[in-house]
Residue frames as qw, qx, qy, qz and C-alpha x, y, z in Angstrom:
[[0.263, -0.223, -0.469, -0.813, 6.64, -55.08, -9.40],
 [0.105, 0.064, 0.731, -0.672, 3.34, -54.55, -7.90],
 [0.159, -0.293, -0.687, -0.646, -0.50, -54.99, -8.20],
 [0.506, -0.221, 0.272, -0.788, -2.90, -52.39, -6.30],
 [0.121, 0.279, 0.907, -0.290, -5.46, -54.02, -4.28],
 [0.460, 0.619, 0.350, -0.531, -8.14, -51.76, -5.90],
 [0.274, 0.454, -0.724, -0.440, -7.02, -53.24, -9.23],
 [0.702, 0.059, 0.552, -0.447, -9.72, -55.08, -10.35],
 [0.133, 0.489, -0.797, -0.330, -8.35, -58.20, -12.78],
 [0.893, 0.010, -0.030, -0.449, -10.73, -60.55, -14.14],
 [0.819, -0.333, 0.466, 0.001, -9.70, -64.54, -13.70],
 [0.866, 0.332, 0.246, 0.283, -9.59, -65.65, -17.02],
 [0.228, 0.915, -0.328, 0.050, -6.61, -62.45, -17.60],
 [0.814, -0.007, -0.072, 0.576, -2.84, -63.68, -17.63],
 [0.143, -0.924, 0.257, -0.243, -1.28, -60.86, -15.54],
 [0.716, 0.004, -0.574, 0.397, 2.46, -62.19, -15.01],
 [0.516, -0.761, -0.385, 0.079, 3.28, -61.50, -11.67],
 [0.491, -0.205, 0.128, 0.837, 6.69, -59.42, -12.35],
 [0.206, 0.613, 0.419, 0.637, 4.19, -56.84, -13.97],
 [0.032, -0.142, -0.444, 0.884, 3.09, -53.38, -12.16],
 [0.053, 0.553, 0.719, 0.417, -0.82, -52.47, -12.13],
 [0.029, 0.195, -0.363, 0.911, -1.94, -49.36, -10.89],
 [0.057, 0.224, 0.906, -0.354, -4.51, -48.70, -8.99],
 [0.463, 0.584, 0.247, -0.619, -8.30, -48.75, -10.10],
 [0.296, 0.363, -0.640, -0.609, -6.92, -50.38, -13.40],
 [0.782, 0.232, 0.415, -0.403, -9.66, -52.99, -14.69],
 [0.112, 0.291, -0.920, -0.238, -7.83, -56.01, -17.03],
 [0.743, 0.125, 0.058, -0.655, -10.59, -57.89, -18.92],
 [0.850, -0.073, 0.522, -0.013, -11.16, -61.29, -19.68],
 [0.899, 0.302, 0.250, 0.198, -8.37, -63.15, -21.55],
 [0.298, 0.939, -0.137, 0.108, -6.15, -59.91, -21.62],
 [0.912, -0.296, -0.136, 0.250, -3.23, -60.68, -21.15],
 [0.164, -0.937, 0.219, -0.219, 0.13, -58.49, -19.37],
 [0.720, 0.236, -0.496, 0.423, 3.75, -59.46, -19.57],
 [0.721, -0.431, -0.286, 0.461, 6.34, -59.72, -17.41],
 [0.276, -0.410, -0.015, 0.869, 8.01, -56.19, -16.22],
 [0.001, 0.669, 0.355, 0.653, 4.98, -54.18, -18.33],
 [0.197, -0.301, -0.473, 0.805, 3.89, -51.19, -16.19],
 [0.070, -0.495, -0.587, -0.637, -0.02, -49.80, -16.09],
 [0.133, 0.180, -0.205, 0.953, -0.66, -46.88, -14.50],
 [0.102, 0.211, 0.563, -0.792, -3.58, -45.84, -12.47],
 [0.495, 0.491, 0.427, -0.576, -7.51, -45.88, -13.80],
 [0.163, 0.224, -0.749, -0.602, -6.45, -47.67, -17.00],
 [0.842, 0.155, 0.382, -0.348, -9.05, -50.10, -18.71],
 [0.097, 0.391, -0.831, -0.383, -7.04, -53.26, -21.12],
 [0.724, 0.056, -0.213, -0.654, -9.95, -54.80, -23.05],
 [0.795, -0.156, 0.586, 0.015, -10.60, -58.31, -23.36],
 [0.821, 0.441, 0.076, 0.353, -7.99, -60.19, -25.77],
 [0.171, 0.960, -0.203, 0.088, -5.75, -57.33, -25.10],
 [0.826, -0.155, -0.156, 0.519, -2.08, -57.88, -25.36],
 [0.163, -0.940, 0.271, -0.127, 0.73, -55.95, -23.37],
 [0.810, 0.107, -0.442, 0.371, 4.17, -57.56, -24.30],
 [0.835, -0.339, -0.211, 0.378, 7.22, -57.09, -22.00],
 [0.404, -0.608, -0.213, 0.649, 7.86, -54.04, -20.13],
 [0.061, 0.581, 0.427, 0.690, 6.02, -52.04, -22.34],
 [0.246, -0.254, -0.327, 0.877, 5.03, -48.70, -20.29],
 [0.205, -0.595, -0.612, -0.480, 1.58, -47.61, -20.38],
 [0.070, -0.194, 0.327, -0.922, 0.45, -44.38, -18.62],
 [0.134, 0.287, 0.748, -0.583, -2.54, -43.46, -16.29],
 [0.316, 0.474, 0.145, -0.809, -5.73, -42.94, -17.54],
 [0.193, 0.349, -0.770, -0.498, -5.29, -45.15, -20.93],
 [0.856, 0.329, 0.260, -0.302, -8.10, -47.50, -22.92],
 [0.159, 0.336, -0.847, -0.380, -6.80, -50.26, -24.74],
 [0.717, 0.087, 0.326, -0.609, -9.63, -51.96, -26.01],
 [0.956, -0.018, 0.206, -0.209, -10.86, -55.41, -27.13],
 [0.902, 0.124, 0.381, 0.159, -7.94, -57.09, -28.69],
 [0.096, -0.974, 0.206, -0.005, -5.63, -54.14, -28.77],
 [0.851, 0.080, -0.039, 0.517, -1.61, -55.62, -29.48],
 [0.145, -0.925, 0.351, 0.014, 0.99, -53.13, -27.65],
 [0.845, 0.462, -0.129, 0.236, 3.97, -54.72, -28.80],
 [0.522, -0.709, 0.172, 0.442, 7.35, -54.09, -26.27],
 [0.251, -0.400, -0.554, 0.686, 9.14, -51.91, -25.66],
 [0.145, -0.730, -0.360, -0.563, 5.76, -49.36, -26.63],
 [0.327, -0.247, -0.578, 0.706, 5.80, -46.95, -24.56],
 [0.127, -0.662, -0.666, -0.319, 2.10, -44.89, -23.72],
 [0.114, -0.320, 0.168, -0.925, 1.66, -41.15, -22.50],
 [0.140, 0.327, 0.667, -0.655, -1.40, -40.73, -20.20],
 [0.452, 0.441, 0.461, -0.624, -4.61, -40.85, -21.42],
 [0.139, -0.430, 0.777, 0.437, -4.17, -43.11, -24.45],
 [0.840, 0.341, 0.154, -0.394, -7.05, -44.50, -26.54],
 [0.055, 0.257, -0.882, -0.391, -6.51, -47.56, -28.52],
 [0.780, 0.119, -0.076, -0.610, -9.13, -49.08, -30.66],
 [0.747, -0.064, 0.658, -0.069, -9.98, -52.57, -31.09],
 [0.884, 0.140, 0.355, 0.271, -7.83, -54.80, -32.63],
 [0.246, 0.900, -0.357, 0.050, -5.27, -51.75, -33.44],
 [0.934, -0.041, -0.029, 0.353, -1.55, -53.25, -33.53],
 [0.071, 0.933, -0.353, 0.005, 1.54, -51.21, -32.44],
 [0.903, 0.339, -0.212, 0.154, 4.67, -53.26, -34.04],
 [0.420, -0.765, 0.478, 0.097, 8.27, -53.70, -33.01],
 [0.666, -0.204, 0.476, 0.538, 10.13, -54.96, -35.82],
 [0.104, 0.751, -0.153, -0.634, 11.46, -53.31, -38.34],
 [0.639, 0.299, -0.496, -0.506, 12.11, -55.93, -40.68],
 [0.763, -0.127, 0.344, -0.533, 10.17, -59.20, -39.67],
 [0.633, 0.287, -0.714, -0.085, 11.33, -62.68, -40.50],
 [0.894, -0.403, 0.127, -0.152, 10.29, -65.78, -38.23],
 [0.908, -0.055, 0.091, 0.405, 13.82, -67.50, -39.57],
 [0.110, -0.873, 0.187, 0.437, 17.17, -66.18, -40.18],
 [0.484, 0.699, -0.313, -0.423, 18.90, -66.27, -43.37],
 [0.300, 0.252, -0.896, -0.211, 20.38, -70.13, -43.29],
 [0.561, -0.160, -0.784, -0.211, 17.06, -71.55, -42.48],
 [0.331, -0.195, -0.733, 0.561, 16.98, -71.22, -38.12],
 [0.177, -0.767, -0.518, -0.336, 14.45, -70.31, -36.47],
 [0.047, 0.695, -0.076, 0.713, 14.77, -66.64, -35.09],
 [0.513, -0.239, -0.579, 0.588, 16.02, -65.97, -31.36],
 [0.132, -0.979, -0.073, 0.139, 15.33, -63.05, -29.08],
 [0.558, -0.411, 0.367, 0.620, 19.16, -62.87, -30.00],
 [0.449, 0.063, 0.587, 0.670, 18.41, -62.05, -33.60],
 [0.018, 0.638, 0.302, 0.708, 16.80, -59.06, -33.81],
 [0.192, -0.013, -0.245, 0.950, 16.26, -55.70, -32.27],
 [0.027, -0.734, -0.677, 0.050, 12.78, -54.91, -30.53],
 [0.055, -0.101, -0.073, 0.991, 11.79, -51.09, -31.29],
 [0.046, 0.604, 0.726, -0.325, 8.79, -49.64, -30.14],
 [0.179, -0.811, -0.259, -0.494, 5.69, -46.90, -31.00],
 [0.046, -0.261, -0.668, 0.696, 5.57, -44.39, -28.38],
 [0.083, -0.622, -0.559, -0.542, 2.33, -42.11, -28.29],
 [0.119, 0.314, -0.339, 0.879, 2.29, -38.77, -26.66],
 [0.162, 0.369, 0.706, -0.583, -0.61, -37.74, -23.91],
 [0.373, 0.476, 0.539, -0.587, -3.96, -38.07, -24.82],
 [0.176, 0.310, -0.704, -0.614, -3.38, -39.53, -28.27],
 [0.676, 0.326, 0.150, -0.644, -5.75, -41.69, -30.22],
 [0.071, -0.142, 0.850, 0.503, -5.47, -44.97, -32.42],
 [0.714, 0.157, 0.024, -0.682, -8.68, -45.81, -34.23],
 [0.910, 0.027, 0.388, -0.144, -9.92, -49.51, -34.42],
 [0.914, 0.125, 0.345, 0.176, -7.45, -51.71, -36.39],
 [0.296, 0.948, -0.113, 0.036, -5.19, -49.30, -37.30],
 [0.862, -0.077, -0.050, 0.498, -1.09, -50.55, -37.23],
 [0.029, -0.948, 0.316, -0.005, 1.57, -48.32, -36.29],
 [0.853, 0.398, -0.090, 0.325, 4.80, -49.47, -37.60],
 [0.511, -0.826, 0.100, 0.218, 7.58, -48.98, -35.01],
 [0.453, -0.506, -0.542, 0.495, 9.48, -47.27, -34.45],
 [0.026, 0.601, 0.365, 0.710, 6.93, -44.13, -34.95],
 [0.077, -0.172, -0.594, 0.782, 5.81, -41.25, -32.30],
 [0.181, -0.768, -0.535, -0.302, 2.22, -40.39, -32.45],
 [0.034, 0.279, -0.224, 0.933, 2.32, -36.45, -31.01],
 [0.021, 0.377, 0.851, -0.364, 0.15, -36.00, -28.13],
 [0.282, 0.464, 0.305, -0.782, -3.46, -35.29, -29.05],
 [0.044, 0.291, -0.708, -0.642, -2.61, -36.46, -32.20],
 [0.804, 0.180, 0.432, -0.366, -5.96, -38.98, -33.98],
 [0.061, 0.171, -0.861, -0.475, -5.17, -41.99, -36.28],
 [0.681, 0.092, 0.125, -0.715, -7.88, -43.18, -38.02],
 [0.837, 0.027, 0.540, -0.083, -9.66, -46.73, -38.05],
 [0.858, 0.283, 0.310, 0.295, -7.48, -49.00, -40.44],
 [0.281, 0.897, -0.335, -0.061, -4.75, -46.05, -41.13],
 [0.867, -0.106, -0.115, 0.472, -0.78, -47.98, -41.31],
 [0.272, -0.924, 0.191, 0.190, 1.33, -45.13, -39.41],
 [0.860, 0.277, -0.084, 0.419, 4.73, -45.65, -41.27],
 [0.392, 0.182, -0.250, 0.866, 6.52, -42.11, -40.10],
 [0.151, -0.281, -0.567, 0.759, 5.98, -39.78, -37.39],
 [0.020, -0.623, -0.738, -0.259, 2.59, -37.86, -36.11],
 [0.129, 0.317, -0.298, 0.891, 2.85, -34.38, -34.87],
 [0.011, 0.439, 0.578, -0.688, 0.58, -33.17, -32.26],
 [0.445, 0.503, 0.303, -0.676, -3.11, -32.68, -32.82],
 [0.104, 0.393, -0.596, -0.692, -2.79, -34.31, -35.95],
 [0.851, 0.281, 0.231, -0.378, -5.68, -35.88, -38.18],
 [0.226, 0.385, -0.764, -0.467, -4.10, -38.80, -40.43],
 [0.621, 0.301, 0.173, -0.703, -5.79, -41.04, -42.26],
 [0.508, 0.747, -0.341, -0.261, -5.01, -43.68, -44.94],
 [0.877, -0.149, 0.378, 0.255, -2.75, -46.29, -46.02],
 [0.535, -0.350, -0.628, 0.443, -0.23, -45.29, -45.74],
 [0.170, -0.823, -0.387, 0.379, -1.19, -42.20, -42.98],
 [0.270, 0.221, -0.003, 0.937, -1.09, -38.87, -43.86],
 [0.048, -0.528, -0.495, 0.688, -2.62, -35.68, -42.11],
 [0.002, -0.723, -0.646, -0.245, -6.03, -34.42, -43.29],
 [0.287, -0.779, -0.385, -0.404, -6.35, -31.80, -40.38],
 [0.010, 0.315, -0.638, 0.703, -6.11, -31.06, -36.73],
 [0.522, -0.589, -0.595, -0.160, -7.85, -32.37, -33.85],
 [0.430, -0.726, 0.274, -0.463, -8.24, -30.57, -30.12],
 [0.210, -0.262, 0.797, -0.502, -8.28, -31.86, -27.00],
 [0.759, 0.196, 0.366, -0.501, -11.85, -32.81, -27.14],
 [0.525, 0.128, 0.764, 0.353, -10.77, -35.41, -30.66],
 [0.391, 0.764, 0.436, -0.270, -12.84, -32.67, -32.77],
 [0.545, 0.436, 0.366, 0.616, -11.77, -31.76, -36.11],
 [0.224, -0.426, -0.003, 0.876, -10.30, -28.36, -35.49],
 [0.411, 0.749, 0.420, 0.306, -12.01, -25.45, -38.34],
 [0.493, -0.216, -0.024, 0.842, -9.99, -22.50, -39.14],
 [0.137, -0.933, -0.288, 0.166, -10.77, -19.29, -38.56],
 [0.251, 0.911, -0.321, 0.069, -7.88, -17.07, -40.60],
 [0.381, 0.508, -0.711, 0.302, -4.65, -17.70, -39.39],
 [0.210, -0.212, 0.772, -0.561, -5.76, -19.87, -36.36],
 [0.570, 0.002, -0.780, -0.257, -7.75, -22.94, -35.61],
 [0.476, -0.334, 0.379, -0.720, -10.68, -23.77, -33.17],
 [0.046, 0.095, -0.994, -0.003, -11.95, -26.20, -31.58],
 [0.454, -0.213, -0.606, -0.617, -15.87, -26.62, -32.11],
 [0.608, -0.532, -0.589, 0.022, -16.69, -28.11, -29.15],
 [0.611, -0.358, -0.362, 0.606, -14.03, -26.21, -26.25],
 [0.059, 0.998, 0.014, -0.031, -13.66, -22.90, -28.22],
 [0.543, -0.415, 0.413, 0.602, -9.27, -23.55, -27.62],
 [0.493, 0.832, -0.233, 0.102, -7.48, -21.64, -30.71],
 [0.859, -0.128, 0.391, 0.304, -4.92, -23.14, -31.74],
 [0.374, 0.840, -0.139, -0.367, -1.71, -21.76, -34.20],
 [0.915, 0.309, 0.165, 0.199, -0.42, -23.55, -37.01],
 [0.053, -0.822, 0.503, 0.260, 3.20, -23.07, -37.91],
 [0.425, 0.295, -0.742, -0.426, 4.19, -25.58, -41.02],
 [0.590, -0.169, -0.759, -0.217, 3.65, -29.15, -39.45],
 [0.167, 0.074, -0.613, 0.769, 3.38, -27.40, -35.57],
 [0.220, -0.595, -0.420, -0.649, 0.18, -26.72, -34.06],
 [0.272, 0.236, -0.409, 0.838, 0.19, -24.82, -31.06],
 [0.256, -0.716, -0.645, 0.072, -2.47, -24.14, -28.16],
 [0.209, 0.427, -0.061, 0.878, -2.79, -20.42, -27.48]]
C-alpha cells in the first residue's frame, strides 16, 4: 500500500501505514484510516472520521466530520457522507457470545454497505449492512437504511423509504407526465416501477 506525496494528512490523523491514499486526498485531524483501507484520488475524510479495514472508498468522495465507514464498505466515486452518519457491518451485534466470552474476530461475519457513484448519506443517518445505496441515490439526515436504495432515490425516515427522485445535481426531480426532470440540469429521467432511468 501506498500514500501519494500530494496527499495532504494532518498530524494528529492515524493513517496505518498498510493503507493506500490517493493523490490530492486531504485526512483531517483525528481521522483515522485502517490498515489495507484504500482512498482514491481528491477525496476529503473529515475530522473524527473513521475508515475500518480495507474498506474501499472511491475518488472524489466527502466523508465528513465523524463519519463511521465500517469494513468491508465499499464506496463508488463521488460519495457524500454526512457528519456523524454510520455505515454498519453486523448483522446481528453482540459484544459476547452466548456462554458469556467475549466476542472474537472469529465469531462473527463482517458485511458491508456499498453505495453506488455519486450517492448521498445525510448527517447521522445509519445504514444497516449489508444494504446498496443505488448510485445518485439521497438518504436523508437521521434516515436508518434497513433494505436496498435504487438509483436516484429520495428516502427518508425511520425506517427509510422513498419519497421521490433525485438527479445528478441532488434536486428533487418534478414530473412532467410520464417522465421526470431535473430543476436545476433540465436531464429527464423515466420511471419504470422502482427504476429510474436517464434519457
Amino acid at each position: 500500500m501506498s500514500i501519494a506525496e500530494s496527499a495532504d494528512i494532518q498530524p494528529t490523523a492515524d493513517v496505518d501505514g498498510r493503507a493506500d491514499i490517493g493523490a490530492n486526498t486531504r485526512v483531517w485531524h483525528l481521522a483515522q484510516i485502517r490498515e489495507g483501507a484504500r482512498v482514491g484520488s481528491d477525496c476529503n475524510i473529515g475530522r473524527g472520521a473513521y475508515v475500518g479495514p480495507d474498506v474501499v472508498i472511491g475518488d472524489n468522495c466527502k466523508l465528513q466530520n465523524y463519519a463511521l465507514v465500517y469494513e468491508p464498505a465499499r464506496l463508488g466515486d463521488g460519495v457524500f457522507i454526512g457528519p456523524a452518519a454510520v455505515l454498519t457491518n453486523d448483522e446481528f451485534p453482540r459484544a459476547i457470545t452466548p456462554d458469556g466470552a467475549l466476542k472474537s474476530a472469529d465469531d462473527w461475519h463482517a458485511v458491508g454497505v456499498t453505495i453506488g457513484q455519486g450517492a448521498s448519506i445525510g448527517a447521522r443517518a445509519v445504514c444497516i449492512a449489508p444494504v446498496t445505496v443505488g448510485a445518485w441515490a439521497l438518504v436523508a439526515a437521521g434516515a436508518v437504511v434497513t433494505k436496498d436504495v435504487p438509483a436516484h432515490a429520495l428516502v427518508v425516515g425511520v425506517p427509510a423509504r422513498r419519497i421521490g427522485w433525485v438527479g445528478r445535481a441532488g434536486r428533487p426531480l418534478t414530473q412532467e407526465g410520464r417522465r421526470w426532470v431535473c430543476p436545476e440540469t433540465g436531464e429527464r429521467y423515466r420511471e419504470d416501477g422502482e427504476t429510474l432511468t436517464l434519457v
